[in-house]
C-alpha positions as CSV (number, residue, x, y, z in Angstrom):
1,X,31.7,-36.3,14.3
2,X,29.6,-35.3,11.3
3,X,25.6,-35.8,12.1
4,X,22.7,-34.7,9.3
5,X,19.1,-35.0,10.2
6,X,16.5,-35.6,7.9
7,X,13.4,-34.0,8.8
8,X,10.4,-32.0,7.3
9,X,8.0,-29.3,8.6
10,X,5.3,-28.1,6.7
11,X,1.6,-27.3,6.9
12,X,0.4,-30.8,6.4
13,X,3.0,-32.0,8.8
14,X,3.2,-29.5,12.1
15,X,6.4,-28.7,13.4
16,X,7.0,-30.9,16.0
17,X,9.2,-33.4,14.2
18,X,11.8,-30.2,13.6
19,X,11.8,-29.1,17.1
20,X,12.4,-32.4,19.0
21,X,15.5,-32.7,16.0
22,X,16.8,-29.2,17.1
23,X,16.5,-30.2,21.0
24,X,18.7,-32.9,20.2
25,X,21.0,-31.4,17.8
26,X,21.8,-28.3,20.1
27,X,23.0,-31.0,23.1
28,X,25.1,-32.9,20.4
29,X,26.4,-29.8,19.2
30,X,27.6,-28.9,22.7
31,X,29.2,-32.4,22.8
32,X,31.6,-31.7,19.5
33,X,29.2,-32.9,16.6
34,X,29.1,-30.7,13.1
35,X,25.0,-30.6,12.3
36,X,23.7,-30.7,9.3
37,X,20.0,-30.4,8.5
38,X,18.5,-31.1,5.1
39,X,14.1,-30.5,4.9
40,X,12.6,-30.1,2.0
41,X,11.2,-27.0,1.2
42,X,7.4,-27.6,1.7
43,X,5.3,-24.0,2.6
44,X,5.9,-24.0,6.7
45,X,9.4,-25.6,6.2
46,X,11.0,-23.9,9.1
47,X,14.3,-23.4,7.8
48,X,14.6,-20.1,8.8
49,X,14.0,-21.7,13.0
50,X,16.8,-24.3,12.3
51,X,19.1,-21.1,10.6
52,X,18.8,-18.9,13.6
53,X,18.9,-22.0,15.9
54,X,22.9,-21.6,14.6
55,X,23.1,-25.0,12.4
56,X,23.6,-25.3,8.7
57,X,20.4,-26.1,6.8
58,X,19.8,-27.3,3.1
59,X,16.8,-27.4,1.5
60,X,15.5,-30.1,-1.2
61,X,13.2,-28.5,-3.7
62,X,9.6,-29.4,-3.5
63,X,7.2,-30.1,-6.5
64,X,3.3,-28.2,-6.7
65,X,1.9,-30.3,-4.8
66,X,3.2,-30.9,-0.8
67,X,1.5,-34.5,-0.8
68,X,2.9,-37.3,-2.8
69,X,0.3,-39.3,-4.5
70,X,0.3,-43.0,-3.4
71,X,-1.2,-45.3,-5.6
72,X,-2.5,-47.6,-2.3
73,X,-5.5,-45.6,-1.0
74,X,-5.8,-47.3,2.1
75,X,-2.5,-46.3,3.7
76,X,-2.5,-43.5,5.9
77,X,-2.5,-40.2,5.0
78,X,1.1,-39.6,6.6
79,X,2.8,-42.2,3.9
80,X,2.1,-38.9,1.0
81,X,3.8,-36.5,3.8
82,X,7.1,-37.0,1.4
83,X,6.1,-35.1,-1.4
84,X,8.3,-37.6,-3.5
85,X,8.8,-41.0,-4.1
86,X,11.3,-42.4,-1.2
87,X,13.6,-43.4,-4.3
88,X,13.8,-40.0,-5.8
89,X,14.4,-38.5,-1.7
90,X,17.1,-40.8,-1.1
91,X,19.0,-39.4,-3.8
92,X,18.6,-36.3,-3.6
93,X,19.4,-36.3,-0.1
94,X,22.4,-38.5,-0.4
95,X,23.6,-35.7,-3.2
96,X,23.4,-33.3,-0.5
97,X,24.9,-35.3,2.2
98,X,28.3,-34.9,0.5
99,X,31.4,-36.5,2.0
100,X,30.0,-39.9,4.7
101,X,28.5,-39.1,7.6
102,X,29.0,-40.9,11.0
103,X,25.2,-40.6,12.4
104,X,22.2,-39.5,9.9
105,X,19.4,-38.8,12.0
106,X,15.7,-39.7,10.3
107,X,12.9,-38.4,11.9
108,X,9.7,-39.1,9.1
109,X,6.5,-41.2,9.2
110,X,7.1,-41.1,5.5
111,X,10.4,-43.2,5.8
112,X,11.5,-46.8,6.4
113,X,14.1,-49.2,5.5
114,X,14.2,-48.9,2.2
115,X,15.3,-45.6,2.4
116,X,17.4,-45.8,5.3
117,X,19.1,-48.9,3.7
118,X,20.0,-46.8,0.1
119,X,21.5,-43.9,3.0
120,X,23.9,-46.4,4.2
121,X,25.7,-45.9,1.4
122,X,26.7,-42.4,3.4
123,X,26.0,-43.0,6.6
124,X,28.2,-45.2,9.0
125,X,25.3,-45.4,11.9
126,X,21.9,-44.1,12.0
127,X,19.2,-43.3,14.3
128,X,15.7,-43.4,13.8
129,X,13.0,-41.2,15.6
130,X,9.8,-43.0,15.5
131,X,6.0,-43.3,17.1
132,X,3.7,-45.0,15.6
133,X,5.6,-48.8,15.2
134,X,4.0,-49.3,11.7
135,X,6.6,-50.0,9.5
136,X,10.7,-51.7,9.5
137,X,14.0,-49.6,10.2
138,X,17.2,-50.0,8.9
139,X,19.2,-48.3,12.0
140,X,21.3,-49.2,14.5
141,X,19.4,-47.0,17.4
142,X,16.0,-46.8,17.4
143,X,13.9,-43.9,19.5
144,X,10.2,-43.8,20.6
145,X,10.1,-41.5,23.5
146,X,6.0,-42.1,23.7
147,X,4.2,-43.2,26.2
148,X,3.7,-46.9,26.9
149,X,0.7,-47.8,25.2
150,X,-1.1,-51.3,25.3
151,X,-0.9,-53.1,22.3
152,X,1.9,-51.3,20.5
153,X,4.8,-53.0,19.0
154,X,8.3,-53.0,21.1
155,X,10.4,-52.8,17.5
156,X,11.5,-56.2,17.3
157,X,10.5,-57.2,14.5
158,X,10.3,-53.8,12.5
159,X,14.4,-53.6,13.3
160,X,18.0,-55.9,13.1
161,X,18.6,-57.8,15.7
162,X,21.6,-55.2,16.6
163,X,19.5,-52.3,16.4
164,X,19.4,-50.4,20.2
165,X,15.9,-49.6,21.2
166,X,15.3,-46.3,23.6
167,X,11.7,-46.7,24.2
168,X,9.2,-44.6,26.5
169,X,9.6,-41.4,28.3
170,X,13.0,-41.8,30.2
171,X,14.3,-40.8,27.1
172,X,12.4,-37.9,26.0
173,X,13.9,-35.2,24.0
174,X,12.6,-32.1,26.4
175,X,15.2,-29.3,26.9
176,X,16.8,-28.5,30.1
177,X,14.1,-25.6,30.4
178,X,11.5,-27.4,30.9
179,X,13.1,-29.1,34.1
180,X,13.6,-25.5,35.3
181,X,11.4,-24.5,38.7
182,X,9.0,-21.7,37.8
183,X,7.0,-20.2,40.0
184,X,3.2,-20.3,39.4
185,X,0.8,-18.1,37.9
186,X,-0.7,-15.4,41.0
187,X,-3.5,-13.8,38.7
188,X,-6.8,-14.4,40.5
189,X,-8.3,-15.2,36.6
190,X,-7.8,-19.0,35.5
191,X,-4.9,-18.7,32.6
192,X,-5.2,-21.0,29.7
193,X,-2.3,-21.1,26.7
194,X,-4.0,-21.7,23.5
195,X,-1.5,-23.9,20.9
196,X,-2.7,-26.3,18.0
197,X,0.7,-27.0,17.3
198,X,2.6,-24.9,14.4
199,X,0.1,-25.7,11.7
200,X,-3.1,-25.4,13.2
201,X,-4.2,-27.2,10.0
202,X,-8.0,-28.0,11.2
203,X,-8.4,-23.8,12.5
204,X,-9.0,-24.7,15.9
205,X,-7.7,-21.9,17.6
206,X,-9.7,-19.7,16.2
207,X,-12.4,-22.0,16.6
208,X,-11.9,-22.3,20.4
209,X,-11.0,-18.5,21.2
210,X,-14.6,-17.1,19.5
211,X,-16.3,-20.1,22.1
212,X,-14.4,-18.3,24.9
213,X,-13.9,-15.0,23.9
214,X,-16.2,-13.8,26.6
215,X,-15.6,-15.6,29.4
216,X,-14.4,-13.0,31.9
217,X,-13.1,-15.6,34.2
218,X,-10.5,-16.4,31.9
219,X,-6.8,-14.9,30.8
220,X,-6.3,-16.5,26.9
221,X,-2.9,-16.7,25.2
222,X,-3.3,-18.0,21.7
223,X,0.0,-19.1,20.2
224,X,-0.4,-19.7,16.5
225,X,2.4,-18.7,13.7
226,X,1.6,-15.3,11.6
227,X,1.8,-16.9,8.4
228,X,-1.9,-19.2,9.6
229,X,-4.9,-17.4,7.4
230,X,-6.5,-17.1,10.8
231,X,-4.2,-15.4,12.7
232,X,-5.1,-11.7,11.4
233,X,-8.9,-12.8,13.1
234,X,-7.5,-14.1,15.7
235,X,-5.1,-10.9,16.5
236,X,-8.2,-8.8,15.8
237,X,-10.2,-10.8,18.7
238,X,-7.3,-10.9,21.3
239,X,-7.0,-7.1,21.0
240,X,-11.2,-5.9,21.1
241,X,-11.5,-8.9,24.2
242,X,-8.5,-8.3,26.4
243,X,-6.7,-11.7,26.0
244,X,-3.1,-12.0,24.1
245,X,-2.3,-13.0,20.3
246,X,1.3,-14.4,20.1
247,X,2.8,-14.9,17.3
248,X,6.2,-16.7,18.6
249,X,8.3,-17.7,21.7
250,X,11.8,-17.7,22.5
251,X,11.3,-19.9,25.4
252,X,8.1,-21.8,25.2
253,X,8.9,-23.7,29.0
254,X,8.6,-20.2,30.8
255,X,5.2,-19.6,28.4
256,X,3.4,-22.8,29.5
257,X,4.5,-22.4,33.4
258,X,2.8,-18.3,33.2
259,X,-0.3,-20.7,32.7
260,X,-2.2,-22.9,35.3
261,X,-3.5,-24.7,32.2
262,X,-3.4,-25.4,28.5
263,X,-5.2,-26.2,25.2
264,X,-3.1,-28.2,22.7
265,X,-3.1,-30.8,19.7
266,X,-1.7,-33.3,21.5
267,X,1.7,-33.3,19.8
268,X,5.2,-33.2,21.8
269,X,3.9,-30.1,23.2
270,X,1.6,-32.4,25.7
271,X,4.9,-34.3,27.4
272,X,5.9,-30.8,27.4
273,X,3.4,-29.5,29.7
274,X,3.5,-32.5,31.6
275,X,6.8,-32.1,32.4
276,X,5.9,-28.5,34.3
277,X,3.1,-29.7,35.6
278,X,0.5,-28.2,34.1
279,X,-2.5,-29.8,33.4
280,X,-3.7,-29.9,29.6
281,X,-7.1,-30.3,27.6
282,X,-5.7,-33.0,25.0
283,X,-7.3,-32.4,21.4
284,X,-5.5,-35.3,19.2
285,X,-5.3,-35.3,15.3
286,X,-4.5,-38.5,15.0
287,X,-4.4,-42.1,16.0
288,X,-1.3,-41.9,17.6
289,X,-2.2,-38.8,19.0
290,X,-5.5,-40.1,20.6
291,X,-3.8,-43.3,22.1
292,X,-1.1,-41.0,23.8
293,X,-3.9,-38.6,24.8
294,X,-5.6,-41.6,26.4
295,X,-2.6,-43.0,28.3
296,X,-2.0,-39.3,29.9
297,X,-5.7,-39.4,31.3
298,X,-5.2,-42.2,32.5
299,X,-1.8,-40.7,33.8
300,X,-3.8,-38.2,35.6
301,X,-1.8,-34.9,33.3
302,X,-4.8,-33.5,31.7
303,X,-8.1,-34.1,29.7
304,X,-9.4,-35.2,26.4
305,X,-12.3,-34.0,23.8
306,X,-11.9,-34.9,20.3
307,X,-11.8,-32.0,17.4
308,X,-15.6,-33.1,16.0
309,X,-16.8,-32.7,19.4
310,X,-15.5,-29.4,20.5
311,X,-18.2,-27.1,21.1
312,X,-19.2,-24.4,23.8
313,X,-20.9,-26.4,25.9
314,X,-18.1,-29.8,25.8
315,X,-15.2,-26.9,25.8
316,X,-16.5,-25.4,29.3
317,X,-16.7,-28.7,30.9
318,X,-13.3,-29.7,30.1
319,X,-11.7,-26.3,31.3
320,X,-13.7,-26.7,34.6
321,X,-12.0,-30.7,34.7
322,X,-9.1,-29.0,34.2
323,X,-9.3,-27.0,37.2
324,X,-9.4,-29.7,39.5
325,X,-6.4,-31.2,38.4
326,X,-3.2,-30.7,40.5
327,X,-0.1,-31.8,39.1
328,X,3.3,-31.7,41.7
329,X,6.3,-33.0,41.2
330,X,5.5,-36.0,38.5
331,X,8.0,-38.1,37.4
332,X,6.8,-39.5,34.2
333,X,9.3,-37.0,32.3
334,X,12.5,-37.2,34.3
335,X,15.2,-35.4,33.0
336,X,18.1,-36.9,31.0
337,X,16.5,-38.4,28.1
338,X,18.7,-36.4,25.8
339,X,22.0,-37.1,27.4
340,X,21.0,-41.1,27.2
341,X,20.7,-41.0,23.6
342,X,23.8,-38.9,22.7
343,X,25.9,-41.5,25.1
344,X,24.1,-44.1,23.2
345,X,25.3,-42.8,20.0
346,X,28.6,-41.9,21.3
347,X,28.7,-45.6,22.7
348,X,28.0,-47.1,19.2
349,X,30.4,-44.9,17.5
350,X,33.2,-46.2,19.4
351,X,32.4,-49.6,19.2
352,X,30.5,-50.7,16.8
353,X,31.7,-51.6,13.2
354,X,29.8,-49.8,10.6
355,X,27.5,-51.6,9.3
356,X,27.4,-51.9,5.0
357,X,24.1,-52.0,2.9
358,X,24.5,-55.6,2.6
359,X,25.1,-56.5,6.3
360,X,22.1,-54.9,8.1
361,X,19.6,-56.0,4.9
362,X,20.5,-59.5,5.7
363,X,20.5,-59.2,9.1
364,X,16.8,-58.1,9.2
365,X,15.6,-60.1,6.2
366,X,17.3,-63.6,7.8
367,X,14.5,-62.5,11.0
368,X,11.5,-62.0,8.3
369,X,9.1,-65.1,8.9
């Protein structure tokens, strides 16, 4: 079977969209799937990762400006992450799509199902990777591997009545690494990995290694991509105060588990260290991002300070927090998640008609009140 993806990295966007696609992409290729990826080519597009990842990877161009100017100023800033009008994407995707796909992948907050509708006129099935709940699909499975979180819509009546809905953390798209047993950090120094996610787009790395540069009771690994503006600093620091500057990992499981604690936007990378059990000082970007970092106190996985309120004195109370946390064993992240959703898929392929332009808009417009 023939599966694209349509997802974006960039500076204004992180990364983490791109690597939860290639987590799934490598188990379907393993199950027989052809990938395609198609991202347009913002400045941190990542092509080059999804290249050497071993898939096939076209780029649409991008215009001088990354953001797409909305006319409606109170949407969220997320709805400009296109750099296009969704028109003008679907077409240009569609041209690059070739032949008819049997699964198109979406994974954008920039996206709905207006756009995923105009794709059906490639795509026999699709699957949509969503969070926040804001806005209707046009898909036949639906993923939010979040947390539960009071409040927040179940997709019901943002998808067709026939649309599948994989919801919370049994199917989380965490690789088979970070199930893996590692043993624990032995240094006598509490270890803290420093990531604000592959953009870094606020400079909080560097902001948090000069506050803790000094600390002798500490070991800091700062993970932060060589391309940031801050990372020649930030090298510079590592180096003069005996703590490490990385600029990339091939197997970012075995880097969090050399830790007994972490620093991170809390992206995908916080299920991440949840699953290894090691606890995390949570510093959201976003809404979405500070009702998941709420849930996982709540949870018990780690600790939360907001960005505006990160200084020395708030930074050193959280890390000692941290330190009392023990994590063993927690099954919020079980593993699995990827292998439901590519059954799911296969599942739907198999039997279920594809579905035309015309069938799954009336379908979900017949539900609109």
């Amino acid at each position: 079977m023939k599966a694209v993806f349509r997802v974006d990295a960039a500076s204004h966007i992180g990364s983490g969209h791109v690597m939860r696609c290639l987590t799934l992409a490598q188990s379907m290729r393993n199950q027989g799937f052809e990938i395609l990826f198609i991202c347009r080519l913002f400045q941190g597009h990542m092509l080059d990762k999804v290249r050497s990842s071993g898939f096939t990877a076209l780029s649409l161009p991008s215009n001088s400006k990354d953001h797409f100017a909305c006319n409606d100023q109170d949407q969220p800033p997320y709805k400009n992450w296109l750099g296009i009008d969704w028109q003008s994407d679907a077409d240009e995707t569609l041209s690059l799509i070739g032949s008819e796909c049997d699964w198109l992948i979406v994974d954008h907050y920039a996206l709905d199902s207006r756009w995923e509708q105009k794709l059906r006129a490639k795509a026999r099935f699709i699957l949509t990777i969503d969070d926040l709940a804001d806005r209707s699909h046009n898909c036949d499975l639906l993923l939010d591997q979040n947390v539960a979180i009071s409040g927040k819509s179940d997709y019901r009546e943002l998808t067709p009545e026939s649309t599948q809905r994989f919801l919370g953390t049994e199917y989380c798209l965490l690789r088979p690494e970070f199930h893996f047993n590692y043993s624990r950090p032995s240094s006598d120094k509490f270890s803290l990995l420093v990531f604000m996610g592959g953009a870094d787009s606020k400079g909080l790395s560097l902001k948090i290694l000069d506050t803790l540069k000094t600390a002798g009771h500490l070991n800091l690994t700062v993970l932060l991509q060589p391309t940031h503006p801050d990372y020649a600093s930030i090298a510079h620091i590592c180096s003069q105060s005996g703590h490490t500057c990385l600029p990339e990992t091939h197997n970012m499981a075995e880097l969090i588990a050399q830790h007994h604690a972490a620093i991170i936007a809390c992206g995908f990378i916080s299920y991440e260290t949840a699953a290894l059990n090691v606890p995390s000082l949570l510093l959201p970007h976003s809404d979405i991002q500070n009702q998941v970092a709420d849930r996982l106190v709540e949870l018990g996985t780690g600790v939360k300070l907001m960005p505006e309120l990160l200084n020395s004195k708030s930074l050193k109370a959280a890390i000692n927090k941290l330190k009392g946390i023990r994590l063993d064993d927690q099954t919020l992240f079980p593993s699995g998640g990827t292998a439901k959703v590519i059954a799911a898929m296969q599942q739907i392929s198999t039997t279920t008609p594809s579905c035309s332009q015309s069938t799954v808009a009336e379908s979900f417009i017949s539900r609109k009140p």
